[in-house]
Every structure is written in structure tokens, then in C-alpha cells.
C-alpha positions in Angstrom: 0.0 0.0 0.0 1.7 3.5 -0.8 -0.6 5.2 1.6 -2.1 7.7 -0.6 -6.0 8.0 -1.1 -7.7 9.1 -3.6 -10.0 12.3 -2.4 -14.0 11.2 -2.5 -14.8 13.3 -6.2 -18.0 15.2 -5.2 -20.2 14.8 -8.4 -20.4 18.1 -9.6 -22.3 17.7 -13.3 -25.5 16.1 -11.7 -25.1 19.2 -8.7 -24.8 21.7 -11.1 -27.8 20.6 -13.6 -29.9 20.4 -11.0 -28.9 23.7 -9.3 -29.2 25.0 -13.4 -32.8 23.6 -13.6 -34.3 24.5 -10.4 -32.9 28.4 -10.7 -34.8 28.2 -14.5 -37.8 26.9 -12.9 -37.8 29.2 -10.6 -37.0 32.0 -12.8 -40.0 30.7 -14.7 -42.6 30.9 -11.4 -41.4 34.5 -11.3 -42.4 35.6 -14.7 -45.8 33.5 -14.2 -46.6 35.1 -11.0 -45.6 38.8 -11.9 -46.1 39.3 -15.2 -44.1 40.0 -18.3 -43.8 43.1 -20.3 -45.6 46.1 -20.2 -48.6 46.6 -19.1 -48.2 44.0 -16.1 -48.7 46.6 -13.7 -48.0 44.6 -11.2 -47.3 47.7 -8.4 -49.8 50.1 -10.2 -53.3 50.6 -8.5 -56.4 49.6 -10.6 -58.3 52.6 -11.9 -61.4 52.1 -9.8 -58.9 52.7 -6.5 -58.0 56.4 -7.6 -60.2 59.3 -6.3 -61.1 61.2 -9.8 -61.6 64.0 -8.3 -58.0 64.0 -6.9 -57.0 63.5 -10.3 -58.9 66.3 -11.9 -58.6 68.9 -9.0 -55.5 69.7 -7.3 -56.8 72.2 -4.4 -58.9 68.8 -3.7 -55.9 66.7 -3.6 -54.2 69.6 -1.2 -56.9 69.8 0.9 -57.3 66.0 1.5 -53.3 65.9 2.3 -53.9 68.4 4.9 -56.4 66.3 6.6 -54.7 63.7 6.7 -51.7 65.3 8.1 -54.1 66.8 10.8 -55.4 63.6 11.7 -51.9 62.3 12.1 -51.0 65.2 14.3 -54.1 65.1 16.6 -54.3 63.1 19.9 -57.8 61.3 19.9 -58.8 57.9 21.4 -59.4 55.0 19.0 -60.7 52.4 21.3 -61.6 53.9 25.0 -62.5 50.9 26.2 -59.4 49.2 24.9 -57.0 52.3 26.0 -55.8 52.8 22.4 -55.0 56.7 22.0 -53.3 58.0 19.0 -50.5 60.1 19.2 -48.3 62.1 17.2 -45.0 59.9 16.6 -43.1 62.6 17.8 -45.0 62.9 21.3 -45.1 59.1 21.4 -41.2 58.9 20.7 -40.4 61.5 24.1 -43.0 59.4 26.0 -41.6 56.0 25.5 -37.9 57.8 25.8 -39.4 59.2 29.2 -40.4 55.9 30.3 -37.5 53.9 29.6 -35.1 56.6 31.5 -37.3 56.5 35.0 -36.2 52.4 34.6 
């Protein structure tokens, strides 16, 4: 015996076309689910989502925007019985810091 052993050969062509053949297949899922081409609109919202007359009128659009940044800024409860309040982030963000420094 001369002592020397022939490394185990790991059988890299039947890895490799399978690694080839489950990346195309999966490739191919991709393009099934998603779409292909344009006029997918895969991330676009359907036309019966959008508010026409935020398309057409742009004080409307403003004004809508400002309401919704009111509401966001306004402390209101959203479930009193549950003790859910809504805050501004930034009031929320001192009272948690608040809380976690009297620790």
C-alpha cells in the first residue's frame, strides 16, 4: 500500500444541472406570477382605486393631504374601552424615551 488515497470526487455535473434547472424553474414561477412586459402593472393601482376627483382637481388633492396630516397630528382615542390613543409619533417617541429613563 503506498498510503495515498484518492479524495472522494464530489459529483459536480448532476449538482450543477440540477442547481441549473431549479434556478430556470424558478425563474419561470417568477415571470408567471408577476407578469411579463408592459402593461403588467403589477405595483400600479387599478383605476377604480383612484379618487377622480383628486386627479382632476389639485386644491382637492391639497386639501385631502392636509387632513390627513391633521389627523396624524391630533391626539384622539381609538378604542376607549381598549385604551388605544393615538399620538403624534413625535409625542409618542419623548414618552416612551421618558419611560425607559425612570427604569
Amino acid at each position: 500500500m503506498s498510503g495515498a488515497h484518492a479524495p472522494d470526487r464530489f459529483p459536480s455535473r448532476p449538482f450543477y444541472a440540477g442547481a441549473g434547472l431549479f434556478l430556470v424553474g424558478f425563474a419561470a414561477l417568477l415571470l408567471a406570477l408577476y407578469g411579463v412586459g408592459a402593461g403588467a402593472g403589477v405595483w400600479e393601482l387599478p383605476p377604480a382605486e383612484l379618487d377622480p376627483e383628486l386627479l382632476q382637481d389639485r386644491a382637492a388633492a391639497q386639501r385631502r393631504a392636509a387632513e390627513q396630516r391633521a389627523r396624524l397630528d391630533e391626539v384622539r382615542w381609538v378604542d376607549r374601552e381598549a385604551g388605544w390613543v393615538s399620538l403624534p409619533i413625535e409625542r409618542a417617541m419623548r414618552q416612551i424615551a421618558a419611560q425607559e429613563e425612570r427604569r
